[in-house]
KEFILUM-554451 format. One line per 10 residues: number of its first residue (from 1); their letters; for each residue x, z negated, y of C-alpha. Coordinates in steps of 0.02 Angstrom, whole numbers. Layout:
NUM	a	X/Z/Y ~ ...
END
This chain:
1	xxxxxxxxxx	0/0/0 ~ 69/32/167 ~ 89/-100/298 ~ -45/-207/351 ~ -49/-228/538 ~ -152/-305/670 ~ -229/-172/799 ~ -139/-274/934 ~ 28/-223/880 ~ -2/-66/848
11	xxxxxxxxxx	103/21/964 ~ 262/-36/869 ~ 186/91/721 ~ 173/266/790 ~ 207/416/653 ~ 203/265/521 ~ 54/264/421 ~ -18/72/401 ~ -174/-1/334 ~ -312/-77/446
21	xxxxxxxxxx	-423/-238/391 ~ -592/-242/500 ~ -771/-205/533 ~ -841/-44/585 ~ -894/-68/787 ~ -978/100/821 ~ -956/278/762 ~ -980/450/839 ~ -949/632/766 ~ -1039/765/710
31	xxxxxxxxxx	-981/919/583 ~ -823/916/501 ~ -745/763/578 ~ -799/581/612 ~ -741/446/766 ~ -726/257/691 ~ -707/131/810 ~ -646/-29/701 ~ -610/-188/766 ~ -498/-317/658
41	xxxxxxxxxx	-513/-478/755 ~ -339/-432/866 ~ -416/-268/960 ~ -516/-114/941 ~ -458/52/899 ~ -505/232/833 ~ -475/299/664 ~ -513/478/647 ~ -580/543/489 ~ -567/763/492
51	xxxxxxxxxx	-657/820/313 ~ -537/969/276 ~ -400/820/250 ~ -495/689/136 ~ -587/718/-41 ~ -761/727/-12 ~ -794/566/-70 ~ -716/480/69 ~ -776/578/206 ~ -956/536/151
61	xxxxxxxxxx	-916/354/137 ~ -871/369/335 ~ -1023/446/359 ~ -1144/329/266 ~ -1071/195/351 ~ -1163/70/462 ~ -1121/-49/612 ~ -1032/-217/557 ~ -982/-135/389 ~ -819/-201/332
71	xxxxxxxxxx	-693/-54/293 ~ -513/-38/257 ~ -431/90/345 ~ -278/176/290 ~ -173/329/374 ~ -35/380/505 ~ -39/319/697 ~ -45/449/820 ~ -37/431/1014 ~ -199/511/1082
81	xxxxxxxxxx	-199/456/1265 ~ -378/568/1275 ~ -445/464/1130 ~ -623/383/1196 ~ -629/208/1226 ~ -454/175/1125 ~ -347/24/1208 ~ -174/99/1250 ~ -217/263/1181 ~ -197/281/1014
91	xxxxxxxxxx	-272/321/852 ~ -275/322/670 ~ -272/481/566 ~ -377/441/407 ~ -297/470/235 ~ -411/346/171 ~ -555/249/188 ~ -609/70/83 ~ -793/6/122 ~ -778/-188/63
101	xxxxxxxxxx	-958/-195/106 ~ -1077/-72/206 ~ -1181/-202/312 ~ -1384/-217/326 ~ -1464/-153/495 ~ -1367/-269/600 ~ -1498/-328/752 ~ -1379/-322/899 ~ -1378/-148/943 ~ -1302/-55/1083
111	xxxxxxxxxx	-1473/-54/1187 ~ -1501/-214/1298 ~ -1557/-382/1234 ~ -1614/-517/1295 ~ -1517/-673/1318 ~ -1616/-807/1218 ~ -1600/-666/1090 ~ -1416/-641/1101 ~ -1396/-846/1100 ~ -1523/-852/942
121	xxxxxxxxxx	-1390/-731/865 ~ -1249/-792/945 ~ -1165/-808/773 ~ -1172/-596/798 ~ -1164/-592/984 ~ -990/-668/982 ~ -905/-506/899 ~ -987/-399/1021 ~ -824/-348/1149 ~ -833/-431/1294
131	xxxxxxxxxx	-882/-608/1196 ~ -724/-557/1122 ~ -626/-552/1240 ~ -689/-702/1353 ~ -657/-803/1191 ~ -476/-725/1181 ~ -441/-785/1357 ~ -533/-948/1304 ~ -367/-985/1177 ~ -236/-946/1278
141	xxxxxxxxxx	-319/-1045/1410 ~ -336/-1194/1274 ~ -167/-1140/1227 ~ -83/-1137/1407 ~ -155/-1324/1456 ~ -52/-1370/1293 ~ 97/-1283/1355 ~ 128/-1364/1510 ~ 97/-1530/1478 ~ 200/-1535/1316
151	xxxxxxxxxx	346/-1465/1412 ~ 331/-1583/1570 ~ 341/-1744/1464 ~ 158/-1794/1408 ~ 121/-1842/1247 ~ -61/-1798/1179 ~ -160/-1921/1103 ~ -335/-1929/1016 ~ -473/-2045/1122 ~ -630/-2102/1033
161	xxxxxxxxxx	-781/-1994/1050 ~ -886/-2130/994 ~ -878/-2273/1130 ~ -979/-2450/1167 ~ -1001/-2395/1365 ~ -1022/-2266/1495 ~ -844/-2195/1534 ~ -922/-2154/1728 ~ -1056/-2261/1759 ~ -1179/-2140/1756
171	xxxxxxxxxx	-1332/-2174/1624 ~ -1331/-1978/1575 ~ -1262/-2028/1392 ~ -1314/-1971/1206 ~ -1349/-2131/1096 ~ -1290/-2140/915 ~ -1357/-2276/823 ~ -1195/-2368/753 ~ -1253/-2448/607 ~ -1388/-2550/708
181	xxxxxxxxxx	-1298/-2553/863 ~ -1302/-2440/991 ~ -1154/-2333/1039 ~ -1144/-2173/1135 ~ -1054/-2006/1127 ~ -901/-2006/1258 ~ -913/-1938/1421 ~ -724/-1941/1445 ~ -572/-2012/1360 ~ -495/-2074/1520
191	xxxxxxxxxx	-523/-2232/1498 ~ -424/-2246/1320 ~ -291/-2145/1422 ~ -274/-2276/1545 ~ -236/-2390/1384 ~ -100/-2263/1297 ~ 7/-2232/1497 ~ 88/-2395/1468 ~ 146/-2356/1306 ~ 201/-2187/1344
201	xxxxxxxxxx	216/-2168/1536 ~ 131/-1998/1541 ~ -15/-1934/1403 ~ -155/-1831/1385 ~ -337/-1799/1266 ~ -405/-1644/1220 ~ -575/-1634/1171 ~ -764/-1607/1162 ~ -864/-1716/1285 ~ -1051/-1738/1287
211	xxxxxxxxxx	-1161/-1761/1454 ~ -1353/-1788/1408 ~ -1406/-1715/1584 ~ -1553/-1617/1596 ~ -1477/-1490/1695 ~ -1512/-1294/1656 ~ -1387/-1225/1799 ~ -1250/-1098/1756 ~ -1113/-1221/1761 ~ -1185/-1354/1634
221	xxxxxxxxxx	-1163/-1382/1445 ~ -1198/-1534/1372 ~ -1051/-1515/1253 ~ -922/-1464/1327 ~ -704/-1471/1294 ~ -595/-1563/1421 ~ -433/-1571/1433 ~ -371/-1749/1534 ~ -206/-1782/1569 ~ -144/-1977/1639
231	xxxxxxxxxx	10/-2008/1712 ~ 95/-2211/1768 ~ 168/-2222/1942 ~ 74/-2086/2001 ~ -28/-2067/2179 ~ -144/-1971/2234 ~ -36/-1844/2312 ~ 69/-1834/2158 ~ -110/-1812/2066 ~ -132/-1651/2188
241	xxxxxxxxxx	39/-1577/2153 ~ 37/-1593/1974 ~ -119/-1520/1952 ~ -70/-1373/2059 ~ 70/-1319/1944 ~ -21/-1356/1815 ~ -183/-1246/1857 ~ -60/-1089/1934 ~ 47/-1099/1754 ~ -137/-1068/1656
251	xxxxxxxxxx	-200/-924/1778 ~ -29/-843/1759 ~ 5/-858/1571 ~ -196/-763/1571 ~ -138/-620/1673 ~ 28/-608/1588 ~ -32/-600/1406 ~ -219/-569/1431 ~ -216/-421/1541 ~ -312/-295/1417
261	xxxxxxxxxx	-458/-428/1392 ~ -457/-446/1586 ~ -479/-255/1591 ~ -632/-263/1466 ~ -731/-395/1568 ~ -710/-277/1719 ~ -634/-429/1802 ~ -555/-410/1984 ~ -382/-513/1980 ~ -355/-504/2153
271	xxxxxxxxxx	-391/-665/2180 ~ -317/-733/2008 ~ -152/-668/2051 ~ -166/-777/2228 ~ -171/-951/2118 ~ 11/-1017/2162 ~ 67/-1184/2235 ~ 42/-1248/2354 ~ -173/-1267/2372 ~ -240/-1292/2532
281	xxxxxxxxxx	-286/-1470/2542 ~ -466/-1528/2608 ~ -526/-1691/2669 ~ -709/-1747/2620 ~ -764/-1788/2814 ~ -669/-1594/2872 ~ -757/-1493/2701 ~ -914/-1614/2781 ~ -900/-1528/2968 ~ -865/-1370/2889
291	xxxxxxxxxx	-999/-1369/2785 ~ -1130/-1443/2934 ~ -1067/-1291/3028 ~ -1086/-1129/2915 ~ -1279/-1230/2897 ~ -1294/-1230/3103 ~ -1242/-1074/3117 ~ -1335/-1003/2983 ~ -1484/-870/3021 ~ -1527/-858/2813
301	xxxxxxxxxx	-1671/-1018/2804 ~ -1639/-1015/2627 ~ -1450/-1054/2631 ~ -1496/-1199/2785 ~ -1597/-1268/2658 ~ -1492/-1272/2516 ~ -1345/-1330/2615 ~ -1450/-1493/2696 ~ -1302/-1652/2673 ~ -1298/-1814/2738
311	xxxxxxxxxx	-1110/-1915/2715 ~ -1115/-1993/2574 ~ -1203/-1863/2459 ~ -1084/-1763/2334 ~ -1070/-1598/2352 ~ -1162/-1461/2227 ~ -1145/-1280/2183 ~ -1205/-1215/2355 ~ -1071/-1310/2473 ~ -949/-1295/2377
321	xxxxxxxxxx	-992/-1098/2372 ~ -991/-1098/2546 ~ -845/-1186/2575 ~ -725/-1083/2469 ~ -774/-929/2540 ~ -658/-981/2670 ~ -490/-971/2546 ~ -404/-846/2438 ~ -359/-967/2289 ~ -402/-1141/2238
331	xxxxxxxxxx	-428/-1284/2363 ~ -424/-1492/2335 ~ -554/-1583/2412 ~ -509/-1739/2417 ~ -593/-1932/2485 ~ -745/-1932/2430 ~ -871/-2076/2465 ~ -837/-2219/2343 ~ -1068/-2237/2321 ~ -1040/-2059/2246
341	xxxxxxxxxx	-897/-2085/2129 ~ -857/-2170/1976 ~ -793/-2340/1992 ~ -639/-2354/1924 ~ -586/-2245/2088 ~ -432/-2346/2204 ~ -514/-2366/2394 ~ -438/-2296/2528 ~ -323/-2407/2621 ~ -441/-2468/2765
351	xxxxxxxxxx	-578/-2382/2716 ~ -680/-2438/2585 ~ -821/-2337/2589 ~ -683/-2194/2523 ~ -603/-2175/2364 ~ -430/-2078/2325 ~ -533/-1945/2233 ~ -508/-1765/2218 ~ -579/-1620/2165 ~ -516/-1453/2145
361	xxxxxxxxxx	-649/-1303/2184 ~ -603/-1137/2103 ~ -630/-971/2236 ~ -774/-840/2216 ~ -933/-961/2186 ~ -854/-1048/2045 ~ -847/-1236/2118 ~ -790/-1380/2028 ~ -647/-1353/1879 ~ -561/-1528/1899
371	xxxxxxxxxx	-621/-1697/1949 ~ -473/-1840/1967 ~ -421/-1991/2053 ~ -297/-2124/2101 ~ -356/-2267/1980 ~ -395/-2443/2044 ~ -241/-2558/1977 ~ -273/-2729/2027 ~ -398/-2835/1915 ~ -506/-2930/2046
381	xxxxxxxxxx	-555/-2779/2125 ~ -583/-2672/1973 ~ -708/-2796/1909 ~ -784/-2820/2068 ~ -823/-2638/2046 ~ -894/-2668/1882 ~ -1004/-2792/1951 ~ -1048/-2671/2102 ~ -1106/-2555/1980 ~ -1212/-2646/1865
391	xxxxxxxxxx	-1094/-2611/1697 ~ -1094/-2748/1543 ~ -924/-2835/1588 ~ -909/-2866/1392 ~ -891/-2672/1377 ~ -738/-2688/1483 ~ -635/-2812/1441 ~ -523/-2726/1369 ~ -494/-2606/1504 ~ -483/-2746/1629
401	xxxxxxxxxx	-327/-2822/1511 ~ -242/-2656/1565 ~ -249/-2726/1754 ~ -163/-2885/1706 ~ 6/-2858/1592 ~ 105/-2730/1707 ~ -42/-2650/1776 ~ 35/-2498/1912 ~ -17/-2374/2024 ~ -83/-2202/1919
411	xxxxxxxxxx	-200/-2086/1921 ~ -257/-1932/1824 ~ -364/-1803/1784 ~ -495/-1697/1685 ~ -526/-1501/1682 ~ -677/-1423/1609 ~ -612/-1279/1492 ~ -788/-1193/1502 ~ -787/-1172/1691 ~ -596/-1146/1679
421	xxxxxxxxxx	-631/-998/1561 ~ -801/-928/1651 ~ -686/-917/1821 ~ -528/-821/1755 ~ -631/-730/1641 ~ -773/-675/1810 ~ -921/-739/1690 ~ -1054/-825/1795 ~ -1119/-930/1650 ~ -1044/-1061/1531
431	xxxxxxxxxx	-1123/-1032/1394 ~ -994/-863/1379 ~ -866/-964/1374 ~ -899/-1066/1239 ~ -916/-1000/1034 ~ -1063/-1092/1009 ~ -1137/-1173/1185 ~ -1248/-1327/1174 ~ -1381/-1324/1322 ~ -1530/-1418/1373
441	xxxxx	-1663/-1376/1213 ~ -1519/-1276/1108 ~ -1440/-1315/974 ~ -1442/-1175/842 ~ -1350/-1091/797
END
């Protein structure tokens, strides 16, 4: 048999014949020859199957067979740069043709569907090409977040995803009974971080988190991956530039090795290609003014409306819209109002209606893609907080032990790989972004 080789390589194979292992996409051809397109998990290509070359028996078998069908494809590769939808222009000349298994009427066809269809099937959906290739650029996303932080010093751990309390304060949690008790599905493994930077100085989890919010917007799962790095004697400004580098690395190992997938999505990387250090950095109160001006000066009622704020309120999808419109790349807003973030955020010297928050808002309408803060490092105040809040102290005892034996400044981090993805990739929607995306009333497949 000749070699076996993955589409994506197969450049390194011209006037070699090779073998193919894959699934019939779509076919065209009429007469004496026959257009495959076959896909193999790595890329798409064309094999070319012209009857005066092959017994009978094989061109028929071409002919016969049906979307999804599994084939093995065997014959010489040819540069064709005229070849019809062929990434990088080149094609397979058929000697011979294997059907493993000619598939049943498969039910997502090339006309339109709808999207509750296409989710119903999303076992299917996700071979179609561009699922494809947002999930390609999901991996090396997943895979680039690795990258960094192993090589800068962090060490990952693995956080419970079972836990006794809310990791944010927030009562938007899953219950599990826990063999009569109740426990609930993490929101965050933060928290356990916290624990593991004073064993290791610098760490990071990786992992599905759950938010039981009854939210159906574009930019809400309620299972979702995370990625949340922690880091001892860190501030907030050290939060900001570590986060920068760490963001720009991701964007830049996408365009570098995802480039073709890019190109199927039809995404503009302008602005990708903008996303280097440093990030313009945002107060709370100025992205406040900024925001109460684009509203005064507004003539569109609708957009007034949607952009009403008084201080204190967090920001949503429309301001933070707005407010990136005015920047080429990423921006950090940071200082938010303590009464709208989690309480295990360090005040602001002086003013304690402000926390040393930040977020970072992703250009082009994407918003929020990480949400971070200094931590609050001295005991009294952290379970003053607690108290502030209304949490069960007993919940947090252990996390207030971390404030008394060599409790220091740090701070630290978590980035939502869905919105991460549905940004680089120019998706509007999570759900894309995700294999199998749990939402508000879905869980099948």
């Amino acid at each position: 048999m000749s070699n076996i080789v993955a589409i994506q390589n197969i450049a390194d194979y011209i006037g070699q014949e090779v073998t193919i292992q894959g699934w019939l996409y779509a076919k065209t051809g009429k007469g004496k020859i026959q257009f495959l397109q076959v896909r193999d998990g790595t890329g798409i290509m064309q094999a070319v199957l012209f009857k005066p070359n092959l017994p009978p028996e094989i061109f028929e078998a071409g002919k016969r067979l049906t979307q999804e069908s599994a084939v093995v494809v065997r014959g010489v590769v040819k540069e064709n740069g005229r070849a019809p939808g062929v990434p990088g222009g080149f094609e397979i000349d058929t000697a011979d043709l294997q059907v493993v298994q000619l598939s049943q009427e498969y039910p997502i066809t090339p006309k339109e569907h709808g999207v509750e269809f296409l989710l119903e099937n999303r076992h299917l959906w996700i071979r179609s090409r561009k699922q494809w290739a947002l999930l390609r650029i999901r991996a090396t996303v997943m895979r680039a977040c690795r990258e960094w932080l192993d090589t800068h010093g962090y060490v990952e751990m693995s956080t419970p995803i079972l836990t006794p309390a809310a990791g944010e304060g927030t009562s938007t949690l899953f219950e599990v009974d826990y063999f009569g008790d109740t426990v609930y599905l993490a929101q965050t493994g933060q928290l356990y971080n916290e624990a593991n930077i004073y064993s290791f100085g610098k760490v990071y989890c990786f992992g599905p988190t759950f938010r039981a919010e009854k939210s159906k917007t574009r930019r809400h799962l309620t299972e979702f991956w995370m990625i949340e790095p922690e880091t001892a004697y860190q501030d907030l400004d050290g939060l900001m530039e570590m986060e920068e580098q760490f963001v720009s690395h991701v964007v830049q190992r996408v365009l570098q090795e995802r480039r073709p997938e890019l190109e199927v999505l039809e995404r503009d990387i302008r602005m990708l290609e903008n996303v280097t250090p440093p990030f313009p950095r945002v107060s709370y109160d100025e992205a406040f003014e900024r925001i109460t001006k684009i509203r005064e000066e507004s003539d569109d009622p609708e957009l007034k409306e949607l952009l009403k704020l008084e201080w204190g309120d967090d920001f949503g999808s429309p301001h933070e819209t707005e407010l990136t419109k005015l920047y080429d790349r990423p921006i950090f807003v940071y200082g938010f109002p303590t009464v709208c973030k989690a309480f295990y955020m360090e005040p602001w010297p002086n003013r304690p209606e402000v926390c040393k928050s930040v977020d970072m808002l992703a250009p082009e309408g994407y918003g929020e893609i990480t949400g971070g803060s200094e931590r609050i490092s001295d005991p009294d105040l952290l379970l003053k907080r607690i108290h502030e809040d209304n949490l069960p102290e007993e919940a947090f005892t252990w996390y207030m032990d971390l404030r008394k034996y060599g409790s220091v400044p740090h701070s630290g981090f978590g980035l939502g790989i869905e919105r991460t993805v549905a940004w680089i990739a120019g998706t509007h929607h999570v759900r894309e972004a995700n294999p199998f995306p749990r939402t508000l009333g879905r869980v099948y497949p």
